[in-house]
Phi, psi and omega in degrees: 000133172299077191262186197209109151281110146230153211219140186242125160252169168212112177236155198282180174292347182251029147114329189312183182236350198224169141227101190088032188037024158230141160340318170303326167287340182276338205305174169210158172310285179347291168326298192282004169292270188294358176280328189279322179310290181326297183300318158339296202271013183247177190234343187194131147273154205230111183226157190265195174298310185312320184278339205259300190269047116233030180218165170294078184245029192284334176195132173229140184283352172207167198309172167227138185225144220248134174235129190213158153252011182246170206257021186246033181299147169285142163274012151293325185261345130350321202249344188286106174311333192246028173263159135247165192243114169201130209245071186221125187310193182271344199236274185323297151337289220265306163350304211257337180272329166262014145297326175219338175256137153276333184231122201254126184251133164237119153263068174241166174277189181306306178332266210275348165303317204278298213305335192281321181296309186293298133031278202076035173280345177259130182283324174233126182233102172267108166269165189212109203247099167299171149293335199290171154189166151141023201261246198217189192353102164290138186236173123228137188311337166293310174255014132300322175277004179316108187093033147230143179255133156271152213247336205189146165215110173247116180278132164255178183268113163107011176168217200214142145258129177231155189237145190220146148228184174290134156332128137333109165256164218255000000 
């Protein structure tokens, strides 16, 4: 099967990833126009365990697939009809995931993002560069996008969309 990955972050202007330790604080309308646009084009989202016990997944418009190695999911997400629970790394996951979805969405943090990025498992990598700034786990965009180009940049009223894939190899 032909599959296609892609992954959405959202980071504040000082690099965070979270506020108040969900995603959801960095957010703006415009973001969430385009975050609901993306799961529209997808067949499955892909999340680790950080995301699973702290952002709102209690019900998804498609399956979800939760990846953790801990036994500590909520049950609200636990209760969500359309997750599975796999106790599989990020490389091993998307193997196995692209095996039954073509269009693959990972709505994850740096955790489970980066190692998948280093990889070259993402086909597409969309960040939302917020207004916000003052949150908790700083990245930088600069040595996240390591092994990626940007393809695209649009300012919107409340932050910047940038779309990056892999670099060209020589």
């Amino acid at each position: 099967m032909n599959s296609r990955v892609l992954a959405n972050l959202i980071i504040g202007l000082d690099g965070s990833t979270t506020l108040n330790h969900r995603s959801a604080g960095l957010s703006f309308p415009e973001d969430r126009l385009r975050f609901h646009n993306l799961r529209s084009q997808s067949d499955v989202i892909v999340i680790g365990g950080n995301s699973a016990r702290n952002e709102p997944y209690a019900t998804t418009p498609i399956p979800l697939i939760v990846l953790s190695h801990a036994d500590q999911i909520p049950k609200e997400i636990i209760a969500n009809t359309q997750v599975s629970l796999w106790n599989k790394n990020i490389t091993d996951a998307l193997s196995d995931v692209k095996k039954i979805y073509s269009h693959i969405l990972i709505e994850a943090g740096p955790s489970l993002l980066g190692p998948a990025l280093k990889a070259g498992l993402i086909d597409e990598l969309h960040i939302c560069i917020s207004n916000i700034s003052g949150g908790e786990s700083q990245i930088s965009l600069e040595e996240f996008t390591i092994g990626y180009t940007q393809i695209k940049r649009e300012e919107v009223e409340g932050g910047v969309f940038i779309t990056y894939i892999p670099a060209p190899t020589e």
